[in-house]
C-alpha positions as CSV (number, residue, x, y, z in Angstrom):
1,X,-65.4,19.2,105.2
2,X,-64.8,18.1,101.6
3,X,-61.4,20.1,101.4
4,X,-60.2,18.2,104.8
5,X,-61.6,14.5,103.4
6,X,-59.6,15.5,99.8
7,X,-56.3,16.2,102.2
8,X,-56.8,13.3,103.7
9,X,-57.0,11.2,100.4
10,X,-53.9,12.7,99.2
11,X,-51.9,12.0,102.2
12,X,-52.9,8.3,102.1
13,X,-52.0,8.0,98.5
14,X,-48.3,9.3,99.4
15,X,-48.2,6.8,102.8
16,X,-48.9,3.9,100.0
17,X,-46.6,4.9,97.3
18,X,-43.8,5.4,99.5
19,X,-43.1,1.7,100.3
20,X,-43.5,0.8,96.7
21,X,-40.6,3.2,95.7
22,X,-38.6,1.5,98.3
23,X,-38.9,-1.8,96.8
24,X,-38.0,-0.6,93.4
25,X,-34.8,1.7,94.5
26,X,-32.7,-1.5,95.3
27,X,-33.4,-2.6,92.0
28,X,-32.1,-0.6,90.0
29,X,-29.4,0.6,92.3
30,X,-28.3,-2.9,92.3
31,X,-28.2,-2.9,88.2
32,X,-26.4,0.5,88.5
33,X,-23.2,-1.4,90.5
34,X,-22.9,-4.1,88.4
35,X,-23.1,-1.9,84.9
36,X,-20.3,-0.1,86.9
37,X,-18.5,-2.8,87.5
38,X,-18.8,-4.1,84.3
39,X,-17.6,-0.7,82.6
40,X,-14.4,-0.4,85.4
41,X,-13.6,-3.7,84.1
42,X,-13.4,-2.3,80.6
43,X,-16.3,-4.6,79.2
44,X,-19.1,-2.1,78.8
45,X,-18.2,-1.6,75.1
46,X,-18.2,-5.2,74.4
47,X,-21.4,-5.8,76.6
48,X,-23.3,-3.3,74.6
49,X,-22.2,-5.4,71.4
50,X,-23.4,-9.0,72.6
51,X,-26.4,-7.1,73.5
52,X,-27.3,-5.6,70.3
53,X,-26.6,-8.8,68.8
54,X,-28.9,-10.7,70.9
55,X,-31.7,-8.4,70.9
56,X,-31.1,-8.4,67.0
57,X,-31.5,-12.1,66.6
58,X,-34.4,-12.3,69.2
59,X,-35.8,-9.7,66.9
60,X,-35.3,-11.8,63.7
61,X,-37.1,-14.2,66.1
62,X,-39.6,-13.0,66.9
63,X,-41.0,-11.7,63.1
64,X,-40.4,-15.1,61.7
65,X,-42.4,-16.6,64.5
66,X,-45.5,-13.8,63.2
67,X,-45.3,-14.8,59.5
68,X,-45.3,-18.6,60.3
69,X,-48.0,-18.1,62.6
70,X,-50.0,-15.7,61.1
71,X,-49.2,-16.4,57.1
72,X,-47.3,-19.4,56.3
73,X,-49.2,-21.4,58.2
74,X,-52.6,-20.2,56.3
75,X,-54.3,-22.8,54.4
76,X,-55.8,-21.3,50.7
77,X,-59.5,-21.9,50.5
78,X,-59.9,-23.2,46.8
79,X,-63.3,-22.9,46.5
80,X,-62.9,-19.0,47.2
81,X,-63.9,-17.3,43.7
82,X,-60.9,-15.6,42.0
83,X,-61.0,-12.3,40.5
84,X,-62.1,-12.4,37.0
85,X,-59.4,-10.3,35.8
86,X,-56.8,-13.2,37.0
87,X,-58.3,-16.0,34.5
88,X,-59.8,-14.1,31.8
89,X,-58.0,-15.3,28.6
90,X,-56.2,-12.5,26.5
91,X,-56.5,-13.3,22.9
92,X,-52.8,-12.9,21.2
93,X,-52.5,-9.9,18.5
94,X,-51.8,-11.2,15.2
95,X,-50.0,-8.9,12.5
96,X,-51.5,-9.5,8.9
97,X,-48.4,-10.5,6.4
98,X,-48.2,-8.5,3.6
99,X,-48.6,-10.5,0.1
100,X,-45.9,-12.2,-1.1
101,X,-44.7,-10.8,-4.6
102,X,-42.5,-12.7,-7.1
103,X,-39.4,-10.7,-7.9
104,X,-39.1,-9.6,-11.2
105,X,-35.9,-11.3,-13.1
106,X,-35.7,-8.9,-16.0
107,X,-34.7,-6.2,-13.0
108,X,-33.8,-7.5,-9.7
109,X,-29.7,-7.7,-9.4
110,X,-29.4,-9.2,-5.8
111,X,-30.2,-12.7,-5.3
112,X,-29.5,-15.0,-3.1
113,X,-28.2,-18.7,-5.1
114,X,-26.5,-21.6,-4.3
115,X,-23.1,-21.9,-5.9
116,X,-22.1,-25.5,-6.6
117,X,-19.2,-26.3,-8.2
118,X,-18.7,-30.2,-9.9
119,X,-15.0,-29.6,-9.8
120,X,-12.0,-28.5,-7.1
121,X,-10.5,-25.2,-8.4
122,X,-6.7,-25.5,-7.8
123,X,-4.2,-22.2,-7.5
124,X,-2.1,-21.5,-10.5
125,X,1.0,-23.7,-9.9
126,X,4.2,-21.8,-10.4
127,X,5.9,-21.6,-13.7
128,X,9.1,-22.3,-14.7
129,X,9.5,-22.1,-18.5
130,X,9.6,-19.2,-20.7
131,X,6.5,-18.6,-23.0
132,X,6.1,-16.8,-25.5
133,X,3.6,-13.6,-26.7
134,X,3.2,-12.0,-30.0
135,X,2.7,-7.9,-29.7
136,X,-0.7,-6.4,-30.7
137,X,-1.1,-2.9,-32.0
138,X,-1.8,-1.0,-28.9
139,X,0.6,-2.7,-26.8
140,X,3.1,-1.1,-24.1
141,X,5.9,-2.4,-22.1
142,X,3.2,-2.0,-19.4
143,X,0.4,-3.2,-20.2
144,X,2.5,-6.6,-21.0
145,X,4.2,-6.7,-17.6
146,X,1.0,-6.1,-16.2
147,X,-0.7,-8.7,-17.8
148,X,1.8,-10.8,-16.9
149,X,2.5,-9.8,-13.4
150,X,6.1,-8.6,-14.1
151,X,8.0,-5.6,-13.9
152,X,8.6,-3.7,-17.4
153,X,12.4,-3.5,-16.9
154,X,11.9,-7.5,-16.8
155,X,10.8,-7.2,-20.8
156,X,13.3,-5.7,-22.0
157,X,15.9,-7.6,-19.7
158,X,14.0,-11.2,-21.3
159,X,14.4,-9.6,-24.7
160,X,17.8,-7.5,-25.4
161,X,18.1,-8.6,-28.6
162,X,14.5,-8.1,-29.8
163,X,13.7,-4.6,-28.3
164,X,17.9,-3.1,-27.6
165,X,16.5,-1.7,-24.1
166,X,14.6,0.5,-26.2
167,X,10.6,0.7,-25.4
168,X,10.6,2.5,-28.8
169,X,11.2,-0.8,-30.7
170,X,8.2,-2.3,-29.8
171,X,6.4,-3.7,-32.9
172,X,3.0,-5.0,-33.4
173,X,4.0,-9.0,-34.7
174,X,7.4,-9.2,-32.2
175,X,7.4,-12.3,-30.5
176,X,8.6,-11.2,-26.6
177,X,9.9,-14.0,-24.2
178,X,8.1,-14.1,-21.1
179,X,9.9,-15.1,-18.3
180,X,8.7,-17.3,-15.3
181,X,8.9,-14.2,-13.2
182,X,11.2,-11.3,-12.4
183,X,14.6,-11.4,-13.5
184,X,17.1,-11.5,-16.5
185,X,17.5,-14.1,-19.9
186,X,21.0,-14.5,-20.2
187,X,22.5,-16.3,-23.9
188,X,25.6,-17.9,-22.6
189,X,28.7,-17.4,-24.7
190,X,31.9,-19.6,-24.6
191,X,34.6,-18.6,-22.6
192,X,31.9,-17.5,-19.6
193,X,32.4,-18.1,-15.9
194,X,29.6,-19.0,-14.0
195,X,31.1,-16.9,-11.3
196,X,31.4,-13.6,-13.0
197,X,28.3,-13.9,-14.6
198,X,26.3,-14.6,-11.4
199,X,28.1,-11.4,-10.3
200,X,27.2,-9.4,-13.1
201,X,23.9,-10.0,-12.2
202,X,24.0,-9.5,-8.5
203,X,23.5,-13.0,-7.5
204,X,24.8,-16.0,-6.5
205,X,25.8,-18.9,-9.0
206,X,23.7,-21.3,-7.3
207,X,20.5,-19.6,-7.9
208,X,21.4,-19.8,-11.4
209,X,21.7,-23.9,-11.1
210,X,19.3,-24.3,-8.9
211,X,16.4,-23.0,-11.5
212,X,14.7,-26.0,-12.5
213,X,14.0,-24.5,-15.8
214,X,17.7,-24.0,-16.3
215,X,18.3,-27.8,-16.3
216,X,21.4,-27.4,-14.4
217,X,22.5,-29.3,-11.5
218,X,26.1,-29.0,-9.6
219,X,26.9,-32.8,-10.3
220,X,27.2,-31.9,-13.9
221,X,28.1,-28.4,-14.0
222,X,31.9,-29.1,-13.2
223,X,34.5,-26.3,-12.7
224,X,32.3,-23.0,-12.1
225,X,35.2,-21.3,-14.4
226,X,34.2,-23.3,-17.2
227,X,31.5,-24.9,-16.5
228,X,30.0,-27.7,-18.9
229,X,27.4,-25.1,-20.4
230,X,27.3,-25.1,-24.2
231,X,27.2,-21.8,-26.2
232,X,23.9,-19.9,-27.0
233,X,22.6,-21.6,-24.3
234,X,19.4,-19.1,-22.4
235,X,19.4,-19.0,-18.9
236,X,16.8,-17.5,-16.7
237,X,18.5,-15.5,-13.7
238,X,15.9,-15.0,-11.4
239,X,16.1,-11.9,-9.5
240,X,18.8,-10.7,-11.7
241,X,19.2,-7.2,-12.3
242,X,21.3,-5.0,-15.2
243,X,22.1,-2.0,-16.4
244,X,19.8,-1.3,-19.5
245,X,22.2,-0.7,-22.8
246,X,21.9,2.8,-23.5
247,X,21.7,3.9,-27.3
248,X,20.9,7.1,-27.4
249,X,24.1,9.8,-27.8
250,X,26.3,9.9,-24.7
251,X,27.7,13.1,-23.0
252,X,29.3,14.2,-26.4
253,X,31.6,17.5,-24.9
254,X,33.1,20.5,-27.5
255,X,36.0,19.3,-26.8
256,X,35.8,15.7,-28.0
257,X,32.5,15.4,-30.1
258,X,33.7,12.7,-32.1
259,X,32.7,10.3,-28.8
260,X,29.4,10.2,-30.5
261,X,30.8,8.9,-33.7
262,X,29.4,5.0,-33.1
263,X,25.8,6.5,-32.9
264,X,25.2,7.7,-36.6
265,X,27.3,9.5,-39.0
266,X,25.4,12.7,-37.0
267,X,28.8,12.9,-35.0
268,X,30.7,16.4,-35.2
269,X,34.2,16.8,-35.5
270,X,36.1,19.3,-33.2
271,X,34.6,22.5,-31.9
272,X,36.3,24.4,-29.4
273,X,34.2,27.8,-29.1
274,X,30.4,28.6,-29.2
275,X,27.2,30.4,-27.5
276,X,27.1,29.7,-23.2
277,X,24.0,28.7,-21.8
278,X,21.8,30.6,-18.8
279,X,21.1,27.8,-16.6
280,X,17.7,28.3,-17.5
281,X,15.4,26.2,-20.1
282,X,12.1,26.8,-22.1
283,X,9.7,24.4,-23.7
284,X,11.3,23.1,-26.3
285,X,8.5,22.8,-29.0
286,X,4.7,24.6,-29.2
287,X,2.9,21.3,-27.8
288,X,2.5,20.5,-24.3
289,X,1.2,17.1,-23.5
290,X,3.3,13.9,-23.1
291,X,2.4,11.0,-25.6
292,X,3.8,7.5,-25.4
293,X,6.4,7.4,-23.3
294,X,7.1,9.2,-20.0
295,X,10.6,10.0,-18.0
296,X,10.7,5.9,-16.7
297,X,14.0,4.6,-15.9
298,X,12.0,1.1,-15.4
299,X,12.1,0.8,-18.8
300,X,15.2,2.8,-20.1
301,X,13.9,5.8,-21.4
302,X,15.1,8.4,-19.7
303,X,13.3,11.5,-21.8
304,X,9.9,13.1,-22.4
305,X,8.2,11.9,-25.6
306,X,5.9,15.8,-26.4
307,X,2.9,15.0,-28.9
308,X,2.7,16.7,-31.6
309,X,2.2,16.9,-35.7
310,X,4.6,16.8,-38.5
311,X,6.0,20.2,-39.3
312,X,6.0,21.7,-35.2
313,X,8.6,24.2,-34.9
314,X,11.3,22.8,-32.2
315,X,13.6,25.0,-30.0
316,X,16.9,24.8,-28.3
317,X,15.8,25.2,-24.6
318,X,18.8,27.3,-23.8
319,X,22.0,28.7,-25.2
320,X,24.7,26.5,-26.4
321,X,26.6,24.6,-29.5
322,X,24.9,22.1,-31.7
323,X,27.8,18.6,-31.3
324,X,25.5,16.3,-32.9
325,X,23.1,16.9,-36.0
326,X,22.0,14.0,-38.2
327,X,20.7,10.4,-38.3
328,X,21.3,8.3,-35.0
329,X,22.0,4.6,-35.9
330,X,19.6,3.3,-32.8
331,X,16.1,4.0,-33.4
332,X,15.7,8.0,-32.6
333,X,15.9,9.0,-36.3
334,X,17.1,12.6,-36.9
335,X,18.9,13.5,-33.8
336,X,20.4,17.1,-32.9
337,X,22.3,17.6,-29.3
338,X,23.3,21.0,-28.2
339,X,26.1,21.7,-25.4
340,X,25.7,24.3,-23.1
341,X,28.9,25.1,-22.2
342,X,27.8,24.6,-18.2
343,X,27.3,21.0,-17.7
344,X,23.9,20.6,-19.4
345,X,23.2,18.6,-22.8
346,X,20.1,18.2,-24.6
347,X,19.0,16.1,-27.1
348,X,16.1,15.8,-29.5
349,X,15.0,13.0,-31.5
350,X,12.9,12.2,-34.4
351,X,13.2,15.1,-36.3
352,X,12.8,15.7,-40.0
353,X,15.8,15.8,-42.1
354,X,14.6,19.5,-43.1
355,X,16.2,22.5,-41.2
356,X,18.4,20.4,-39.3
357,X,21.3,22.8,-37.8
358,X,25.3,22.7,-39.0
359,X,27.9,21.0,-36.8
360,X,29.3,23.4,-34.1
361,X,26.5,26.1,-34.6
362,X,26.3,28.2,-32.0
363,X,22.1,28.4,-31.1
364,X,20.2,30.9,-27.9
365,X,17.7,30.2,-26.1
366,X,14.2,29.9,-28.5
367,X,16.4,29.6,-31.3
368,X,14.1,27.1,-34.2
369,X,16.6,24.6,-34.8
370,X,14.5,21.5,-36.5
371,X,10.9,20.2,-37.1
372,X,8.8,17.7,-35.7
373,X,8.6,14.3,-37.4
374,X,8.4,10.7,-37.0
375,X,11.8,9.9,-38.2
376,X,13.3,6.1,-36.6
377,X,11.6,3.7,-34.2
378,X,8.7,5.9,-33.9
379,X,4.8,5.2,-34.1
380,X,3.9,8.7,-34.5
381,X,4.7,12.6,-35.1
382,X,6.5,13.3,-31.4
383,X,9.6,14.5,-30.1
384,X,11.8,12.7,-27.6
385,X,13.5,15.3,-25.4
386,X,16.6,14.3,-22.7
387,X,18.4,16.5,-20.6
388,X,21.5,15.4,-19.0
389,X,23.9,17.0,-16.5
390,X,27.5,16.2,-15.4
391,X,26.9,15.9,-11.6
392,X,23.3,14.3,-11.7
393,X,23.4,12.4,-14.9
394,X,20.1,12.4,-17.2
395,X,17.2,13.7,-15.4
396,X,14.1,14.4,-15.8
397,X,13.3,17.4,-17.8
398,X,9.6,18.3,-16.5
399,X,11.4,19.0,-13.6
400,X,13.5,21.8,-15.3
401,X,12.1,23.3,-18.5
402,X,9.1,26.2,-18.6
């Protein structure tokens, strides 16, 4: 009985549902043709699009209807208590400064002081005279042109006829000229050109006139070839460069050694035969440090000066013949220059008058040919050694002796 009143129930419940399904079939069969329409039309894409965007923005909507209805639009209760935590007053730490301590003047060397100044400090304006300085022992060509902010060959150039373009006559007591700044002191002599004195000096006449120390100007210069400049008259070339005068012996050959005869009655007469040097060259005396003077062709000495004391043996550096022996007229005292027969000549100043070698003496290599001394324009016991060759002219002779 129950089983047939259950069957019953079940069939009834299917009668009823049936018409319901019905209703809802033409519904959605209805939304199926027109998505299918809308897709053969090629829209479904764009469909799809609008409707993610409006169910994006309904969304949007939607949440900020919730806040303003469930937050924003809230009212705060100010008498509600506040958590103790949120007003409680936090004292600030505070760091205890360490004493302050005077600094001790006697040892502190960094300070910090305001400079003042009652006056305007102005830069050296430029000079255009030539002044004047009195040597002091100690003095180099160096250390003056240093001093002075010039070039050393500029000394001797400002002062040919005090020092000869030798650094050797430097004297304590010589009064140098110092000129305004690089350049050469010319003493004008009658008969001069303005022209070929400008060239001499490898510049142009107008930078000769134009120096307002010169107190020259073109409206009273005249004629360039003889210009209205009087005699003995110093000019300052600026810029102007020279050979330096050279007095120690030229290239004195066997076979004319009388060459030499205008540097000292040390000339030889004529040799024709004699000892052929190696090509190689020893020290020539038993020191080995440089004093004074070093090879420095800014300042025209083109040799070694080798320390020393009176009495050192001193060697020929190589084999050759002696074409000078004796006293040289220009400052390097006792003076003996060997030939060696293969372009080389050496020469070695100073020297005592003792042991000096005969004229035309053939010498070899580690020979003793003189002694040490301080014989001419010399402040002390040295020797001042030259080499010179045919094709390179005087060198250098750390460069080649051992």
């Amino acid at each position: 009985m129950d089983e047939l009143e259950n069957h019953q129930g079940n069939q009834n419940l299917e009668n009823n549902s049936v018409p319901q399904l019905e209703q809802l079939l033409p519904a959605k069969k209805n939304i199926r043709e027109i998505w299918e329409n809308v897709v053969r039309l090629g829209l479904g894409e764009l469909s799809l699009r609008i409707g993610t965007v409006i169910a994006s923005i309904a969304l949007v909507l939607l949440v900020v209807w919730v806040m303003g209805r469930f937050y924003l639009g809230g009212k705060i209760n100010e008498n509600a208590p506040v958590a103790a935590a949120q007003i409680e007053e936090t004292p600030t730490p505070m760091v205890e400064m360490p004493p302050f301590e005077m600094p001790n003047a006697d040892i502190e060397t960094v300070a910090l002081d305001r400079y003042t100044e009652l006056h305007t400090t102005l830069p050296d304006k430029p000079r255009y005279e030539i002044v004047k300085y009195t040597v002091q022992t100690g003095d180099t060509l160096f250390d003056i042109a240093d001093r002075f902010g010039l070039e050393p060959s500029t000394l001797l150039w400002g002062n040919l006829y005090i020092l000869g373009d030798n650094p050797h006559n430097l004297k304590p007591g010589q009064e140098l000229n110092i000129l305004p700044q690089d350049g050469v002191l010319h003493k004008w002599s009658a008969g001069e050109g303005l022209n070929g004195v400008s060239s001499y000096y490898g510049v142009a006449p107008e930078t000769i006139i134009d120096w307002p120390g010169n107190n020259l100007s073109l409206e009273t210069i005249g004629d360039f070839a003889n210009p209205n400049i009087a005699p003995e008259t110093e000019l300052f070339v600026p810029g102007g460069q020279r050979e330096f005068v050279t007095w120690s012996a030229p290239r004195i050959t066997r076979s004319d050694p009388a060459v030499a005869k205008l540097y000292g009655p040390g000339y030889c007469g004529t040799i024709t035969e004699g000892a052929n040097g190696i090509g190689t060259f020893v020290w020539p005396t038993t020191a080995r440090y440089i004093s004074g003077y070093d090879w420095s062709p800014a300042t025209a000495h083109f040799g070694i000066d080798i320390g020393g004391n009176s009495g050192n043996a001193i060697y020929a550096t190589d084999n050759g013949v002696v074409v000078y022996s004796g006293w040289n007229n220009y400052g390097y005292g006792n003076v003996v220059v060997i030939d060696h027969g293969n372009g080389w000549q050496t020469l070695y100043a100073h020297l005592l008058s003792d042991l000096l070698p005969l004229c035309g003496a053939s010498v070899y290599q580690g020979d003793m040919i003189a002694y040490m001394g301080s014989t001419g324009n010399s402040s002390g016991p040295h020797l001042h050694f030259e080499m010179r060759n045919d094709t390179y002219g005087k060198v250098d002779p750390k460069l080649f002796v051992q």
